[in-house]
N, C-alpha and C positions, 0 to 999 in steps of 0.2 A: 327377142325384144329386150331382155333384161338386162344381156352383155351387150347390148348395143347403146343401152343404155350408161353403164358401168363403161365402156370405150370412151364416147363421148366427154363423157364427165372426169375421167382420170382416175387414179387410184381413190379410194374413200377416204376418208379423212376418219385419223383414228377418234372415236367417240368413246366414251364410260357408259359402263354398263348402269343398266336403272338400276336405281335403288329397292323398287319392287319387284326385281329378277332375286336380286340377292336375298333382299327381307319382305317377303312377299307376305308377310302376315304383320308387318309393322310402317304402313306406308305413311307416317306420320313426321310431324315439324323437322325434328331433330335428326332424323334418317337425311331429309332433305340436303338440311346444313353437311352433314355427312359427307353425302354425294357431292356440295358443291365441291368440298375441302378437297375432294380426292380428285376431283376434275382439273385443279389448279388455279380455283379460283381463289384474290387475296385480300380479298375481305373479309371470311371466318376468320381472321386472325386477329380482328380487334376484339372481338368481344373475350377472345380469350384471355388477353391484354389486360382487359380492365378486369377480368377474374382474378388473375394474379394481384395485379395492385390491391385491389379490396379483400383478398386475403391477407397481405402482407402488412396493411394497414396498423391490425392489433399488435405485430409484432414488432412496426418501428415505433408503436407507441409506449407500449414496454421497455425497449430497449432506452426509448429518450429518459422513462420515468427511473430507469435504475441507472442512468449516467448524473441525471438531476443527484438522486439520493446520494451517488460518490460525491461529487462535489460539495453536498450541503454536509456529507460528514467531516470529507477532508476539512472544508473551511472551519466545524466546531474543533477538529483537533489543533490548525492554526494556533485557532483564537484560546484554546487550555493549555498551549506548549509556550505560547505570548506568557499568559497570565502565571504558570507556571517560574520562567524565567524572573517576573519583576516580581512575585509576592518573595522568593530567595534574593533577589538582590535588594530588595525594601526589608525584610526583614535582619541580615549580616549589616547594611549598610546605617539600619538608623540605631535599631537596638543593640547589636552586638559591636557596635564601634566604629566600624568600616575596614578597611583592608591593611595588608603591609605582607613582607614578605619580608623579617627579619627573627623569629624564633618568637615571636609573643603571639598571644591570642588573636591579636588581627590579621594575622597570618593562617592560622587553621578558617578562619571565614570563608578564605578562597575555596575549602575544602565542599562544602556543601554546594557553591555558586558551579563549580566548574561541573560534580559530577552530576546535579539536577541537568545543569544545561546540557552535556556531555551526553552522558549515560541514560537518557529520561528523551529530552526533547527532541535534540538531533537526531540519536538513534532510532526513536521513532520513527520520525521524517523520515529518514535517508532510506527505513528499513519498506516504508510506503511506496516510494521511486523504484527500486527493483522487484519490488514486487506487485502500483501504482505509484510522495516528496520526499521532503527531504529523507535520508538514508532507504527505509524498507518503503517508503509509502511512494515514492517517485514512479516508480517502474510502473503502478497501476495507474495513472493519469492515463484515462481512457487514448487521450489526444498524442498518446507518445506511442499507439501502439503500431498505426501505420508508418513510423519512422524507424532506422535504421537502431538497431538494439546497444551496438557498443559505444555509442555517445553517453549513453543512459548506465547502461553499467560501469563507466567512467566516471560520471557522476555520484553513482551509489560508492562505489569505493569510495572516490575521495571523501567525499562526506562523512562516510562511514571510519575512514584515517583521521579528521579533522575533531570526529564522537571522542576516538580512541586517545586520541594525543592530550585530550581536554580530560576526561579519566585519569589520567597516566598522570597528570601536571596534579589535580585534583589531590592525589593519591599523595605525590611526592610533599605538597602541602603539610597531610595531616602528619606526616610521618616525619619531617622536618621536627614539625612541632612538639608533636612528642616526646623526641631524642633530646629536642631543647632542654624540655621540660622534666628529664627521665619520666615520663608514664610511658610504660608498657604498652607494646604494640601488638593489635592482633588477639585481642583476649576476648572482646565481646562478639555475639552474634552476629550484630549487625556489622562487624572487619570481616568476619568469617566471611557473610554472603557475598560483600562488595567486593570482595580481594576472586571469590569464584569467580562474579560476573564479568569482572573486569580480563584477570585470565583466559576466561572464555572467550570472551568479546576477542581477543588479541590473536586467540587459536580459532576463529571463526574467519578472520579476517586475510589471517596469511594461507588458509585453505581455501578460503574465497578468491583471493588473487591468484595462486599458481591453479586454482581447477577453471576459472572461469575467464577468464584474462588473460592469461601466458598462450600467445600462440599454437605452443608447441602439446599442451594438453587435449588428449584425445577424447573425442566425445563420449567413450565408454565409462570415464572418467566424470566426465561432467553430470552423463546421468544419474552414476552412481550417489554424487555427492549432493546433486540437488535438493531430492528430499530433506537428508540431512542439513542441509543449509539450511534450509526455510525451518525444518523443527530448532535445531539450536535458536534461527532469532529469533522468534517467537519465546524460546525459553530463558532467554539471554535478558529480553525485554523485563520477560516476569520477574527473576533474582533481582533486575536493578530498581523495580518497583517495590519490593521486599525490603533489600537495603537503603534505600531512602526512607520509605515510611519510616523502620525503626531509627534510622538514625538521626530523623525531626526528633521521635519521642526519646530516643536518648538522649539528644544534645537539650532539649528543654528542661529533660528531668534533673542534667545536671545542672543547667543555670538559673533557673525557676526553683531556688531553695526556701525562700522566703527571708524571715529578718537577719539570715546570716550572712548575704553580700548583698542585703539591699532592696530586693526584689521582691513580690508576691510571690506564695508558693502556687506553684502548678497546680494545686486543688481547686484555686482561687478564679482560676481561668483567666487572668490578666492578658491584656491585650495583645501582647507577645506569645501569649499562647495561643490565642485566637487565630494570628497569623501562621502560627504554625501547623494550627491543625487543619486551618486553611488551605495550606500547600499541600500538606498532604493528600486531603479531599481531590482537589489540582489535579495530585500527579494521579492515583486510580482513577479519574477521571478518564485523563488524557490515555492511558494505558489502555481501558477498556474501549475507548474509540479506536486508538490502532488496532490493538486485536479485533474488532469489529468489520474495521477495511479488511484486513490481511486475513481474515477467515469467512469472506464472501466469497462465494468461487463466481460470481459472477460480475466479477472487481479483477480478475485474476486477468493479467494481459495473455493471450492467446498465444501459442505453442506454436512459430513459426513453420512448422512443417505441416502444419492442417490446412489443407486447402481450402475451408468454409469458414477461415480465422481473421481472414482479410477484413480491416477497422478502415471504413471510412468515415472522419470525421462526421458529426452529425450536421456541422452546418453549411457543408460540401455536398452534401447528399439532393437529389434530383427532390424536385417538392409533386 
């Protein structure tokens, strides 16, 4: 009767085994969902769905709150590299005379203007873009990490050459002047540091383009020198924060003598000094926000060979 029945009817139609065959001591909700999953049915897949999403919740909400916090630092470095640049060009342009570029004192003014801005704010920036703006801070702008890397490293050099060339002009200024004037070149601390960073800066640059840039360099090459990259600008950074500070308090201590050209003495805190030690305050300012960015590792643009590195923009992202 049985095979007459199984004739009739055709082959059986393949069926899943119960779930109470399998876990015969757990015939409960979740066994069910189980069994349905494995039978092919495709609706246990939403709820899994929405598991994922409300796990991952916390994590896009982190990820938004520590791209917020880049931007809101990037933008106070902006607004101290701004401020930095005008209290130097307010301070050579109203008090110390304003500019020239013929062997007199208004000629060494450029000297301070060029290597604040040069050596200080540019390099900063530039050093932000390769590694997030302008020079080191560029590279980390969250929003440049899903795009193609050597426009950006194009960027960071040239910036980084335009830091350099402003230095270099900066430099030839004081030493101009100098020679004008026979004072000896090179004698204080504060030539010492700036004459390293500056050399540095120059030996950083042409290692940077033939390791990073030149086609023809091989990546054994690159990884080698990357760390070392990244430690020199960072240490490049600190010497020119070094040599600017002292050389506001040099250059005031020498002009700020008191009744013998004119002036209050620097003891006095006269408003020209105010501004100066103003800038100063400025530049460690500005300095400690870049090294702020540039030593977050979670600011750091992702290592294109990680397959879990993939940046998509946060306001591209599915909501």
């Amino acid at each position: 009767m049985r095979q007459q029945q199984m004739h009739r009817g055709g082959p059986p139609s393949p069926s899943c085994p119960s779930t109470s065959d399998r876990f015969p001591l757990k015939p409960n909700l979740a066994l069910r969902h189980l069994n349905t999953a494995e039978c092919g049915s495709e609706t246990s897949a939403e709820p899994e769905k929405h598991e994922v999403r409300a796990d991952n919740a916390p994590t896009d909400l982190s990820r938004m709150r520590s791209i917020m916090n880049f931007y809101v630092s990037y933008l106070l470095c902006l607004v101290l590299g701004l401020a930095c640049v005008v209290c130097v060009c307010l301070w050579n342009s109203r008090w110390r005379g304003g500019f020239a570029w013929d062997g007199s004192p208004l000629q060494f003014n450029w000297h301070p203007v060029l290597m604040v801005t040069g050596l200080i704010v540019l390099y900063g920036n530039a050093a932000i873009i390769r590694l997030p703006l302008p020079g080191a801070v560029v590279y980390r702008i969250p929003l440049t990490w899903g795009q193609n890397k050597l426009p950006w490293k194009l960027l960071h050099a040239v910036l980084m050459l335009l830091a350099l060339v402003l230095s270099i002009v900066g430099l030839c200024a004081v030493f101009n002047f100098h020679n004008a004037k026979n004072i000896p070149n090179l004698y204080s601390l504060h030539s010492w540091i700036g004459i390293a960073a500056t050399a540095l800066f120059a030996i950083q640059w042409v290692m940077g383009f033939a390791g990073f840039l030149l086609p023809c360099s091989p990546t054994s090459l690159r990884k080698l020198l990357k760390p070392i990259h990244v430690w020199f600008g960072g240490s490049i950074l600190t010497l020119s924060i070094i040599a600017c500070i002292s050389g506001i308090n040099e250059k005031l201590f020498f002009s700020l003598k008191g009744n013998s050209n004119g002036t209050q003495p620097y003891s006095r805190l006269p408003p020209e000094a105010v501004l100066g030690n103003s800038l100063g305050v400025l530049i460690v300012a500005f300095g400690l926000v870049v090294h702020r960015i540039l030593s977050n590792q979670e600011w750091q643009r992702p290592d294109s060979g990680s397959g879990n590195m993939a940046y998509t923009p946060l306001l591209q992202e599915d909501n």
